[in-house]
Z-matrix of the N, CA and C atoms (Angstrom, degrees):
N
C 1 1.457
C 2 1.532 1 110.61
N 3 1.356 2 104.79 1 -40.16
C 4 1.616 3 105.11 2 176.68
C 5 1.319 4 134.13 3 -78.66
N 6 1.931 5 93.40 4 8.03
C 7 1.522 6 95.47 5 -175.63
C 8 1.579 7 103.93 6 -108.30
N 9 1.461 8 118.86 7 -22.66
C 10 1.748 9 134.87 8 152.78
C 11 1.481 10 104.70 9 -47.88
N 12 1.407 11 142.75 10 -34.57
C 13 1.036 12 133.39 11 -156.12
C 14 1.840 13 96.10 12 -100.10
N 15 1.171 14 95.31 13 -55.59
C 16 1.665 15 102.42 14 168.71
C 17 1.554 16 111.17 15 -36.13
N 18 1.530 17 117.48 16 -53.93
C 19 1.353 18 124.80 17 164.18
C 20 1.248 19 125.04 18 -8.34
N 21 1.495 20 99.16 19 -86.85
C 22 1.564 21 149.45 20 164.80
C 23 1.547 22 110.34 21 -17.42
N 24 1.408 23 102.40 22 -46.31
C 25 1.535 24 121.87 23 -133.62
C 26 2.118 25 78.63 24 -106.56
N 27 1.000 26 118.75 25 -45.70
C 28 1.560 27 135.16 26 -174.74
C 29 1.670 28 94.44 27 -74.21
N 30 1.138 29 124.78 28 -85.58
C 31 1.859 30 126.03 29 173.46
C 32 1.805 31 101.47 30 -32.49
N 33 1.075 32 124.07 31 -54.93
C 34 1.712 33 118.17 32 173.44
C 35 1.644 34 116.36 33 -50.64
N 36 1.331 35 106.38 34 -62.34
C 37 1.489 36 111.95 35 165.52
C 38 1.556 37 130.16 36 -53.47
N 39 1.225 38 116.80 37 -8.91
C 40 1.253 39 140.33 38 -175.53
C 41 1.854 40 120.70 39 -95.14
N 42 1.239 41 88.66 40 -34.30
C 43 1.852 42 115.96 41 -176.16
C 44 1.200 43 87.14 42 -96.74
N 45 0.971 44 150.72 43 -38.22
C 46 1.856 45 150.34 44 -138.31
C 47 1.776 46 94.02 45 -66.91
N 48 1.672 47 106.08 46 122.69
C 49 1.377 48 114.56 47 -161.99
C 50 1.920 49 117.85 48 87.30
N 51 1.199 50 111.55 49 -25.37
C 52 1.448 51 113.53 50 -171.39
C 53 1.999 52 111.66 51 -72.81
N 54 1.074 53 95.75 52 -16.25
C 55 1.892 54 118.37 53 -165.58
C 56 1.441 55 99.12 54 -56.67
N 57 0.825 56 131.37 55 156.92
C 58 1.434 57 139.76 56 151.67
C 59 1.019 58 116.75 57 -110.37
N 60 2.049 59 105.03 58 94.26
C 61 1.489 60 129.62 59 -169.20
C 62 1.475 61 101.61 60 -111.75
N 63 1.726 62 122.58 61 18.12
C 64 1.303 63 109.90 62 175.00
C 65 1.766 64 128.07 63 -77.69
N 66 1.604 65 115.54 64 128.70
C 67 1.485 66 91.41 65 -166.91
C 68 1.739 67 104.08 66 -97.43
N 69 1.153 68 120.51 67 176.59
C 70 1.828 69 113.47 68 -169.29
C 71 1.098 70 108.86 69 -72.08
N 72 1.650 71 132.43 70 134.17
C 73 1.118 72 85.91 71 144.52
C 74 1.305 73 160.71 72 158.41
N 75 1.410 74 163.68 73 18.26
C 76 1.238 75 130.33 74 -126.33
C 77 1.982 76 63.39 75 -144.80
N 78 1.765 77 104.70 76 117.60
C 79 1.096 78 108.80 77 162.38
C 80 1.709 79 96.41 78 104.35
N 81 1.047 80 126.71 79 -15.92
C 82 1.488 81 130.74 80 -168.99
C 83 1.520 82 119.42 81 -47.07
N 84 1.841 83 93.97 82 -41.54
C 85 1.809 84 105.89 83 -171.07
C 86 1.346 85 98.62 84 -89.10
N 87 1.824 86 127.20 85 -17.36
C 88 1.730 87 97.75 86 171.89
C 89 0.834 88 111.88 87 -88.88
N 90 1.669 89 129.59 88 -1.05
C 91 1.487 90 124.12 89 -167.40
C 92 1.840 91 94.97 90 -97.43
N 93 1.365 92 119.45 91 -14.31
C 94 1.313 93 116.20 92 -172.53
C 95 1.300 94 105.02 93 -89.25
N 96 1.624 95 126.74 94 -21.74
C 97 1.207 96 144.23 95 172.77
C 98 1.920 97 128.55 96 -65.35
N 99 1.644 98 87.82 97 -33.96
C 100 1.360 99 88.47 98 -173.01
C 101 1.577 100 93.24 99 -108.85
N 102 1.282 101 132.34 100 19.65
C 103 1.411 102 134.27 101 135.10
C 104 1.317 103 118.40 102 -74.47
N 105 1.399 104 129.95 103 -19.96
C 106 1.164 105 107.97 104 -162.57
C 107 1.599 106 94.19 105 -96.94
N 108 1.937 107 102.12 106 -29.73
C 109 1.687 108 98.18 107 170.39
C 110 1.796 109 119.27 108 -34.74
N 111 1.709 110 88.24 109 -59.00
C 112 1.176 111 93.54 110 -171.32
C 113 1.401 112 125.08 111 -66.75
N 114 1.380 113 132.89 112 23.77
C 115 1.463 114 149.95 113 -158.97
C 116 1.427 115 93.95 114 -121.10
N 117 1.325 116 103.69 115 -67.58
C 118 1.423 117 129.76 116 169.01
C 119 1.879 118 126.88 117 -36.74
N 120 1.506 119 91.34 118 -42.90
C 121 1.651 120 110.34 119 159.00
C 122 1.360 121 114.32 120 -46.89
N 123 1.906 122 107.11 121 -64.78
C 124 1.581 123 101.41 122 -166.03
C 125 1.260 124 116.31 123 -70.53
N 126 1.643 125 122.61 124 -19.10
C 127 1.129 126 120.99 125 174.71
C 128 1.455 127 139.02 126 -51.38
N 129 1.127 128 133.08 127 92.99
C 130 1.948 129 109.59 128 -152.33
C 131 1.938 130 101.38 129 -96.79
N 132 1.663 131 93.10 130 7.04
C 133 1.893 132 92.40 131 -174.32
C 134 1.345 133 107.98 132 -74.77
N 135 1.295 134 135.86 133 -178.26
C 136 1.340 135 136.76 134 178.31
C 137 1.297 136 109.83 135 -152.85
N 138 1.676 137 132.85 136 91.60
C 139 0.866 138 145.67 137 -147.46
C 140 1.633 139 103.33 138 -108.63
N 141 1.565 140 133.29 139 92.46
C 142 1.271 141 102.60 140 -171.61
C 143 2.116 142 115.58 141 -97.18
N 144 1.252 143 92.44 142 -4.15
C 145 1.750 144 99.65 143 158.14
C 146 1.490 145 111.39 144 -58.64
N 147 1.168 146 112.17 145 -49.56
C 148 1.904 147 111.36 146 167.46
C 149 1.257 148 107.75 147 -31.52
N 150 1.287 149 111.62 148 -82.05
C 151 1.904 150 117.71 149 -177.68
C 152 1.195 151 115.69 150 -28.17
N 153 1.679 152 103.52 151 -58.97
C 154 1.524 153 88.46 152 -171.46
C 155 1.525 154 139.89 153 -69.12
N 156 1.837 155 91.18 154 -17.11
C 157 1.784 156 98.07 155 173.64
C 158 1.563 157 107.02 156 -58.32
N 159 1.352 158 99.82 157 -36.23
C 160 1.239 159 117.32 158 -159.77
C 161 1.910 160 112.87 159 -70.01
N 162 1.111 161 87.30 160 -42.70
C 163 1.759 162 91.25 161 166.86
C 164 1.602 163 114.30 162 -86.80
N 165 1.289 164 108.63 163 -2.59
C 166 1.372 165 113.25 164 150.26
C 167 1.755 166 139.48 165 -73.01
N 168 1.289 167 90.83 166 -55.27
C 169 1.667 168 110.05 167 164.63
C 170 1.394 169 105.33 168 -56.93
N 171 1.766 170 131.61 169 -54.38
C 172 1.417 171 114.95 170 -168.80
C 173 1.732 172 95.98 171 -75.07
N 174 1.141 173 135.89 172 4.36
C 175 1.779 174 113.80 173 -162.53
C 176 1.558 175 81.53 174 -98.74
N 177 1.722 176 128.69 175 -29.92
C 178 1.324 177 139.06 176 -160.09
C 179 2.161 178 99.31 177 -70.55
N 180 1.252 179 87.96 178 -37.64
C 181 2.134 180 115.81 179 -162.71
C 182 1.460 181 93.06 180 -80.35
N 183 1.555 182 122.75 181 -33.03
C 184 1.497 183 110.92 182 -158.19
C 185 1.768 184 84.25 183 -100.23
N 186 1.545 185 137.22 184 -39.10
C 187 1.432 186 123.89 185 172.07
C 188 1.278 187 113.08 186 -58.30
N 189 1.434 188 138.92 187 -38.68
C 190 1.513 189 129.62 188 173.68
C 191 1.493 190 120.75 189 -62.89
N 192 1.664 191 104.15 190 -17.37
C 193 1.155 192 98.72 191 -162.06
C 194 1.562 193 104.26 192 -85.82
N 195 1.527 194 91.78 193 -45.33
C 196 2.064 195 95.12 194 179.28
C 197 1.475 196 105.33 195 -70.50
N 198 0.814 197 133.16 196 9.45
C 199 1.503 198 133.88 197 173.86
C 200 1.250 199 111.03 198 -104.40
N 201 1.642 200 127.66 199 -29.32
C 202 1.272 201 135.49 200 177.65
C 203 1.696 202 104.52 201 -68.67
N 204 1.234 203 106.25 202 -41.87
C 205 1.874 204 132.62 203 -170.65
C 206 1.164 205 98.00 204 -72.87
N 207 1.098 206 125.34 205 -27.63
C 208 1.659 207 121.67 206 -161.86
C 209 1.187 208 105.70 207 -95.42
N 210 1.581 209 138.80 208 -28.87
C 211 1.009 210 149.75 209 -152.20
C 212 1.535 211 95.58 210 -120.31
N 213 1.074 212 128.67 211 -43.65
C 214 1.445 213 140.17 212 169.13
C 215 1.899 214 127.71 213 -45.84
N 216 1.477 215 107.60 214 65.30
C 217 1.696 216 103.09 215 -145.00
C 218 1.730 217 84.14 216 -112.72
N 219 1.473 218 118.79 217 88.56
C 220 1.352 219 102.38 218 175.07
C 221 1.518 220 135.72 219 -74.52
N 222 0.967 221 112.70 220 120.50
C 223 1.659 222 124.24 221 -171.80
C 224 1.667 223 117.56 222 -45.29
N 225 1.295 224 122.29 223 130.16
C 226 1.617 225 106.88 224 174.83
C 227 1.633 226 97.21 225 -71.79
N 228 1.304 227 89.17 226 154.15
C 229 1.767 228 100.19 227 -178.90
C 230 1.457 229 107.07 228 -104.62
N 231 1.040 230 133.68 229 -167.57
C 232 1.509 231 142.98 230 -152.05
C 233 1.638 232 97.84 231 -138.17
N 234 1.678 233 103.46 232 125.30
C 235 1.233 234 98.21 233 179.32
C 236 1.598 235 105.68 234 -98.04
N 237 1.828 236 125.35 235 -167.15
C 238 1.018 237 147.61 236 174.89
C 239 1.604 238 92.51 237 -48.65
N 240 1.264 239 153.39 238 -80.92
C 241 0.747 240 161.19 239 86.19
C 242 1.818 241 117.28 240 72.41
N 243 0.825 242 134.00 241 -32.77
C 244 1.570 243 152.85 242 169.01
C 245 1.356 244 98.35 243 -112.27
N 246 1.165 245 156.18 244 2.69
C 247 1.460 246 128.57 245 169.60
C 248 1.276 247 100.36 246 -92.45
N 249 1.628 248 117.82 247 -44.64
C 250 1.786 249 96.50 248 171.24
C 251 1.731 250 88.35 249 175.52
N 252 1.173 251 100.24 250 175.13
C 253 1.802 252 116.38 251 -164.69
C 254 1.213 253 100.51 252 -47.42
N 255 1.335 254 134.86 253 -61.18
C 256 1.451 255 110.89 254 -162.83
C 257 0.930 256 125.30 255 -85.28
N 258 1.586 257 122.44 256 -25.34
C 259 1.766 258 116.36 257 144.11
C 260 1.565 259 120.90 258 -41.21
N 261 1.330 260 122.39 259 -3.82
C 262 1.186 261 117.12 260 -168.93
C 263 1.374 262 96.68 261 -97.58
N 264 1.609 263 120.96 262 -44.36
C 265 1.265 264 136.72 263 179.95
C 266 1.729 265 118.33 264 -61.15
N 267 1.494 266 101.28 265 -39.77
C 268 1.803 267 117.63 266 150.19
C 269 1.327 268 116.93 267 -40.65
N 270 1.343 269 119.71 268 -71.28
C 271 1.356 270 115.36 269 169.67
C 272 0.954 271 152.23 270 -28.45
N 273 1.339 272 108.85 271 -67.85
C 274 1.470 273 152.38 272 128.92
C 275 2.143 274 112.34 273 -0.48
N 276 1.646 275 96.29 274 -49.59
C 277 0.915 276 96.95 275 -162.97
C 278 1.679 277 115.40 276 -102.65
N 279 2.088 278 93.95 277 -9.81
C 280 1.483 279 98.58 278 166.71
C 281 1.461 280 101.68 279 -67.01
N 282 1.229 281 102.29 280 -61.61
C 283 2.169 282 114.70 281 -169.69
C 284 1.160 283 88.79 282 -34.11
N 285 1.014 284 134.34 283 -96.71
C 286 1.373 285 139.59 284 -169.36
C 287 1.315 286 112.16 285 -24.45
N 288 1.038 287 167.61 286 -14.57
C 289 1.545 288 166.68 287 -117.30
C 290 1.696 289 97.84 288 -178.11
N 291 1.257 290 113.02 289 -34.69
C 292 1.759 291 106.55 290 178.91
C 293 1.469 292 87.17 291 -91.00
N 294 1.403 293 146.33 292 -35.03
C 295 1.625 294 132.78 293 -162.97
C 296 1.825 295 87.06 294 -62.24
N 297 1.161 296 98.75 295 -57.90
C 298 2.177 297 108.89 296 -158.13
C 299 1.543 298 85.82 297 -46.98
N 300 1.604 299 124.37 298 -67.94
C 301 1.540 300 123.69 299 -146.33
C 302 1.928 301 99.77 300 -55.63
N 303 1.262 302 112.01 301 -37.07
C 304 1.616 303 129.79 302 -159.67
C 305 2.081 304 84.81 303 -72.63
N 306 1.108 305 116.29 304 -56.86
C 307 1.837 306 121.43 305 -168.96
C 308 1.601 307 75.35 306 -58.60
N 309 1.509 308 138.04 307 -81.67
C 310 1.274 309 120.93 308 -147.26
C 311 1.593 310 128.50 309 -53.26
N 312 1.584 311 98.29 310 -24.61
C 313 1.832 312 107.09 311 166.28
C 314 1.354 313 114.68 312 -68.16
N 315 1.327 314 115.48 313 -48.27
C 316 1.155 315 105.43 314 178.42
C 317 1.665 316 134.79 315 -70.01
N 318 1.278 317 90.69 316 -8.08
C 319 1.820 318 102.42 317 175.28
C 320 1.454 319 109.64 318 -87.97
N 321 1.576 320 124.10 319 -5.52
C 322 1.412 321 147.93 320 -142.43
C 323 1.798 322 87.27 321 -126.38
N 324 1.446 323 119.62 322 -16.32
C 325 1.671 324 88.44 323 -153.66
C 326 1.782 325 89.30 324 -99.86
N 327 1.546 326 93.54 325 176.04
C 328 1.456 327 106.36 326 -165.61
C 329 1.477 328 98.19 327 -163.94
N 330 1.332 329 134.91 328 165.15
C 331 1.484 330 147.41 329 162.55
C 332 1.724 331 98.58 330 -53.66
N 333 1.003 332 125.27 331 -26.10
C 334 1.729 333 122.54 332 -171.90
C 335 1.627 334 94.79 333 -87.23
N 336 0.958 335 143.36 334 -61.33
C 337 1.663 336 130.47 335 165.48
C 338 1.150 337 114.18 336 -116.06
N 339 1.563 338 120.71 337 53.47
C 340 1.816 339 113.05 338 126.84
C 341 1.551 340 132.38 339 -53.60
N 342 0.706 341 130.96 340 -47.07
C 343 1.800 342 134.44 341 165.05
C 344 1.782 343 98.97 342 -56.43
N 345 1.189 344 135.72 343 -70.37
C 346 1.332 345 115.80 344 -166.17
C 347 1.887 346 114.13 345 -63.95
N 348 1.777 347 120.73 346 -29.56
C 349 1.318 348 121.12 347 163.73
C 350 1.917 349 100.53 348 -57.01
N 351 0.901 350 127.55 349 -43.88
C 352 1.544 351 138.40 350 -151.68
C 353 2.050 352 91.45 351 -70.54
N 354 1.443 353 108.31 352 -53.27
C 355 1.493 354 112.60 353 -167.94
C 356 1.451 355 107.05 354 -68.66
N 357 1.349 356 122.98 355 -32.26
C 358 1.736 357 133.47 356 -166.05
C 359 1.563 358 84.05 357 -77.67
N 360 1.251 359 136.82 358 -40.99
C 361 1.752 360 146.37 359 -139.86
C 362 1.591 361 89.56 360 -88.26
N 363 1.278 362 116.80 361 -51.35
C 364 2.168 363 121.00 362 -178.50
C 365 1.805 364 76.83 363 -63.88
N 366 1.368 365 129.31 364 -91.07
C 367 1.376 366 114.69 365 -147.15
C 368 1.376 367 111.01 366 -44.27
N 369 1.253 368 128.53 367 -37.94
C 370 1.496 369 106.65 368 -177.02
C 371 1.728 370 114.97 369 -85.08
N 372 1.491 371 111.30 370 4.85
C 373 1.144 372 112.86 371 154.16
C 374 1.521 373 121.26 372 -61.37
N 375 1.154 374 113.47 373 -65.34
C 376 1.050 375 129.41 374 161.05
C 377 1.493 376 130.44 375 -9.01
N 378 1.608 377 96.19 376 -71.73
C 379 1.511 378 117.33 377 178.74
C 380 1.611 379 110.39 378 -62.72
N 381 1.684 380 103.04 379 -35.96
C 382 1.626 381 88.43 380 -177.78
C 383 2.041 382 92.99 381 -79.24
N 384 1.048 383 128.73 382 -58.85
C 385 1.682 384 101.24 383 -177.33
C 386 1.530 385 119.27 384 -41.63
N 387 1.549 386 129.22 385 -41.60
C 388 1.524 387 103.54 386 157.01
C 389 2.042 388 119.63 387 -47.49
N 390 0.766 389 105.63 388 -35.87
C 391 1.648 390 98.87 389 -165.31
C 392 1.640 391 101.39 390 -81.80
N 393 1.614 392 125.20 391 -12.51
C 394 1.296 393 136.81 392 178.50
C 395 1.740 394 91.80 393 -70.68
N 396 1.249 395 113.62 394 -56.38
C 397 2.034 396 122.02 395 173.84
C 398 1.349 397 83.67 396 -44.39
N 399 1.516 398 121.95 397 -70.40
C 400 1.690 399 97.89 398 -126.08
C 401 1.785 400 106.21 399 -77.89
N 402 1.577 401 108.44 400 -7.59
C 403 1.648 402 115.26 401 177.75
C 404 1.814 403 94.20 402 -56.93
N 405 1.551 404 104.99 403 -71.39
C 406 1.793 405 93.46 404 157.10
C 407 0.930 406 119.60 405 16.00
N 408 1.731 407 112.75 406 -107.11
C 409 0.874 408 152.96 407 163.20
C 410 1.670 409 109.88 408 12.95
N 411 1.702 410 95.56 409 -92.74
C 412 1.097 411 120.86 410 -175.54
C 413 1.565 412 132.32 411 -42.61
N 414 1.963 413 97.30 412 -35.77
C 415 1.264 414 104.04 413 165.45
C 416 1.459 415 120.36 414 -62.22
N 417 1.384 416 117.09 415 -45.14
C 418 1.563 417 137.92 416 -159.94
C 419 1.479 418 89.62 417 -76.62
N 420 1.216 419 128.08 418 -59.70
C 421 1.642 420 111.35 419 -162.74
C 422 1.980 421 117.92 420 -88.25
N 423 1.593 422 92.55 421 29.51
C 424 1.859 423 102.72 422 -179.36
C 425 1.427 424 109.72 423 56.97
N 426 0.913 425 132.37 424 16.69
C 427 1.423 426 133.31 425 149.64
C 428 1.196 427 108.52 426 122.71
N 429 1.325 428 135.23 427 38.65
C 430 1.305 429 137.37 428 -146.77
C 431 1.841 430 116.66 429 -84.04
N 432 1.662 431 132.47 430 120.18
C 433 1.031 432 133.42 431 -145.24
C 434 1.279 433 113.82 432 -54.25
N 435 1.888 434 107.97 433 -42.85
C 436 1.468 435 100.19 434 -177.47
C 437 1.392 436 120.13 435 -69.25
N 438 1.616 437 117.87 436 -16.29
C 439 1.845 438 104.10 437 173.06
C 440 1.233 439 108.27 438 -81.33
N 441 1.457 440 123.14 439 -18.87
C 442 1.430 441 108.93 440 160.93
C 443 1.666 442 131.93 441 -63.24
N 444 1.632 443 99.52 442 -21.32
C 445 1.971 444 106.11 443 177.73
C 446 1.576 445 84.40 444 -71.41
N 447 1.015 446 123.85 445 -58.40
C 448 1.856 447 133.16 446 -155.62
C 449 1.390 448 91.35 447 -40.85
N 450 1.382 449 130.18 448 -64.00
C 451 1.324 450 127.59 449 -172.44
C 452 1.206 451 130.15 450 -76.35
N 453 1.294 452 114.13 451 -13.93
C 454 1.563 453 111.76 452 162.15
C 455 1.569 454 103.27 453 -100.33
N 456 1.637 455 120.09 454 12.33
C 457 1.797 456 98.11 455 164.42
C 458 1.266 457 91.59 456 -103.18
N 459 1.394 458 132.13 457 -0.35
C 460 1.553 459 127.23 458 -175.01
C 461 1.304 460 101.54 459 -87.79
N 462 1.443 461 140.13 460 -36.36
C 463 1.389 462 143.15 461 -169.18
C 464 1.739 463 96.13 462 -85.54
N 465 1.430 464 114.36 463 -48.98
C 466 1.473 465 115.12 464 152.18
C 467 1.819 466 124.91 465 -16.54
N 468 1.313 467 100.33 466 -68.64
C 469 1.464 468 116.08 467 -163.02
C 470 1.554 469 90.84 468 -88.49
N 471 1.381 470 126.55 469 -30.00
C 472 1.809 471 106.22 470 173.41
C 473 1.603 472 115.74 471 -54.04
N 474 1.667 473 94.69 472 -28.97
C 475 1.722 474 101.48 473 -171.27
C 476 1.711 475 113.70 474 -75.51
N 477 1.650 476 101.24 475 -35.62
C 478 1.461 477 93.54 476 -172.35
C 479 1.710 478 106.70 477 -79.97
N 480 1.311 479 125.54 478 -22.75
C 481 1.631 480 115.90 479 154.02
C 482 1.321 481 133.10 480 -68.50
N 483 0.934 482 122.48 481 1.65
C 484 1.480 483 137.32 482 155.79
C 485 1.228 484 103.16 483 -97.17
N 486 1.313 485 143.51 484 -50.48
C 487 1.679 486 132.25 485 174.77
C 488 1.767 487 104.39 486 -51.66
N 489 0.813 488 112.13 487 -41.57
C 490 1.645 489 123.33 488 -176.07
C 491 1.200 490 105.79 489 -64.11
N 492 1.186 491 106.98 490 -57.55
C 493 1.708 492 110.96 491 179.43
C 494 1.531 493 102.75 492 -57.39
N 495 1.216 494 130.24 493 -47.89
C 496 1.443 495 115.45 494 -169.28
C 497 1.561 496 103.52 495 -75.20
N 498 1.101 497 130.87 496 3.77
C 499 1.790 498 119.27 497 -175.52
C 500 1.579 499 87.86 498 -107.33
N 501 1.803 500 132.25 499 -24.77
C 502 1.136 501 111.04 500 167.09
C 503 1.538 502 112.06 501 -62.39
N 504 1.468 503 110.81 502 -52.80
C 505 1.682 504 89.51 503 -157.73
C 506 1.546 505 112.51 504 -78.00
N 507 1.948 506 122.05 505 10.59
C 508 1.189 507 107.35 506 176.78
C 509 1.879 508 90.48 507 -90.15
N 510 1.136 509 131.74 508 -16.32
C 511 1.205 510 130.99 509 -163.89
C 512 1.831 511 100.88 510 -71.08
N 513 1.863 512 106.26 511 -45.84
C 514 1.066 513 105.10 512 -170.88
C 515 1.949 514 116.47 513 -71.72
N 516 1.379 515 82.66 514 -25.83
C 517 1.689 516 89.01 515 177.73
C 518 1.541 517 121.06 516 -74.63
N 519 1.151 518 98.72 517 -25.09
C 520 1.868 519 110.53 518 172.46
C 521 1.398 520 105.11 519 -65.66
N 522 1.577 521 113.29 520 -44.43
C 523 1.516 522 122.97 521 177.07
C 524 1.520 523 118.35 522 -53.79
N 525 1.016 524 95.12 523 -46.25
C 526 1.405 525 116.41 524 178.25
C 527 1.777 526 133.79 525 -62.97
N 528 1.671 527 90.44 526 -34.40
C 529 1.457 528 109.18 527 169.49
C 530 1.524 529 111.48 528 -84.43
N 531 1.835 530 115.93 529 -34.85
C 532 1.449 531 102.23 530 -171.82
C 533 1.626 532 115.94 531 -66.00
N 534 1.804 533 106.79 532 -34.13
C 535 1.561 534 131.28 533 178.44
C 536 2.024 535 87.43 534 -42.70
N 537 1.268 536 110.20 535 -86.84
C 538 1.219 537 112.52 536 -157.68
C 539 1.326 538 102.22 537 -50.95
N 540 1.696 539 138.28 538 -30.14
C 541 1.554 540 113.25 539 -168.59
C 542 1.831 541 94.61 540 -81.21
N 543 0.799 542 138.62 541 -38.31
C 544 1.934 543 143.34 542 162.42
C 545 1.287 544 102.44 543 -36.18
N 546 1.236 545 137.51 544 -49.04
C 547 1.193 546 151.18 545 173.08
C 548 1.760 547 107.29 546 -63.91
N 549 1.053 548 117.30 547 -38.96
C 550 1.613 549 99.28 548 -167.62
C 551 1.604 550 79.07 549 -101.47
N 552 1.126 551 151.98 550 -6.59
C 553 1.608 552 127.04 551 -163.46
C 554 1.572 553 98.69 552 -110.77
C-alpha cells in the first residue's frame, strides 16, 4: 500500500505546474451572461419545463457546492522556516535576495519595459502559488526532504527570473541608449 501511495505522491510531484489552474478572466461571466441574454432575445418560445430543470440543476450545483466548501478546510502548510534553524536562515536568505532583486526592477521600470517587468511578475506569481502547494505539502507529508529540495529550487528559480529580468532591462536600456546616441550624431 505504501508503495501505491509513494506512486501517487512521485506522478503528483511530477505534474506539479502541469494543472490547469487558470481562472477566466476579469469580466468573463458578464460578458458570458449578456450572450446568453442575447440568445435569449432571439428566442420568442417560452418554455416553462426549461426553468424548472433549470432551477433544479442550480438547487442540485448550489448543495454540492456548500458541501464541497464545508468539507473543504485547507490546512496552513509549513514553511522553510519550521523545519529547523538553518532552513530558517535559507529562507531568510532567499526573501532577502528576491525583496533587493524586486526594489532593483522597480527602480529600472519605465513605459519602454512595462510588459516585459509585467510577464517575469505572472511567472513569479506563479512560482510563489506552486510553493503556497508545496508549504501543503510539507506539512502533510511530516517534513519530507524532497518537498523541502522543491522549495528551495522554487525560491531558487524565483531568483534566476528576476536575475534574467534584470539583464533584460539592462540589455533593453543599452538598446535604447545606442538608438538615441545614432540618433543625435
Amino acid at each position: 500500500m505504501q508503495d501505491k501511495k509513494d506512486n501517487l505522491e512521485e506522478r503528483l510531484f511530477e505534474l506539479n505546474g502541469q494543472f490547469d489552474i487558470e481562472e477566466p478572466e476579469i469580466g468573463h461571466f458578464n460578458r458570458f451572461e449578456a450572450k446568453l441574454a442575447r440568445q435569449d432575445a432571439t428566442k420568442s418560445k417560452w418554455n416553462p419545463n426549461t426553468w424548472k430543470w433549470l432551477a433544479v440543476a442550480a438547487s442540485i450545483a448550489l448543495v454540492f457546492s456548500i458541501g464541497f466548501n464545508s468539507f473543504k478546510s485547507e490546512p496552513e502548510g509549513f514553511e522553510l522556516a519550521d523545519v529547523s534553524p538553518k532552513m530558517e536562515e535559507t529562507q531568510s536568505f532567499f526573501v532577502l535576495t528576491i525583496q533587493s532583486e524586486l526594489e532593483q526592477i522597480n527602480l529600472k521600470r519605465n513605459e519602454d519595459n512595462k510588459q516585459v517587468i509585467d510577464d517575469a511578475l505572472k511567472q513569479l506569481d506563479k512560482l510563489e502559488e506552486n510553493y503556497k502547494e508545496l508549504t501543503v505539502e510539507l506539512k502533510t507529508s511530516n517534513k519530507d526532504k524532497r518537498i523541502i529540495y522543491a522549495m528551495i529550487s522554487n525560491y531558487q528559480q524565483r531568483i534566476e527570473v528576476l536575475q534574467f529580468l534584470l539583464e533584460q532591462l539592462d540589455e533593453i536600456e543599452q538598446f535604447k541608449n545606442t538608438n538615441n546616441e545614432e540618433t543625435i550624431i
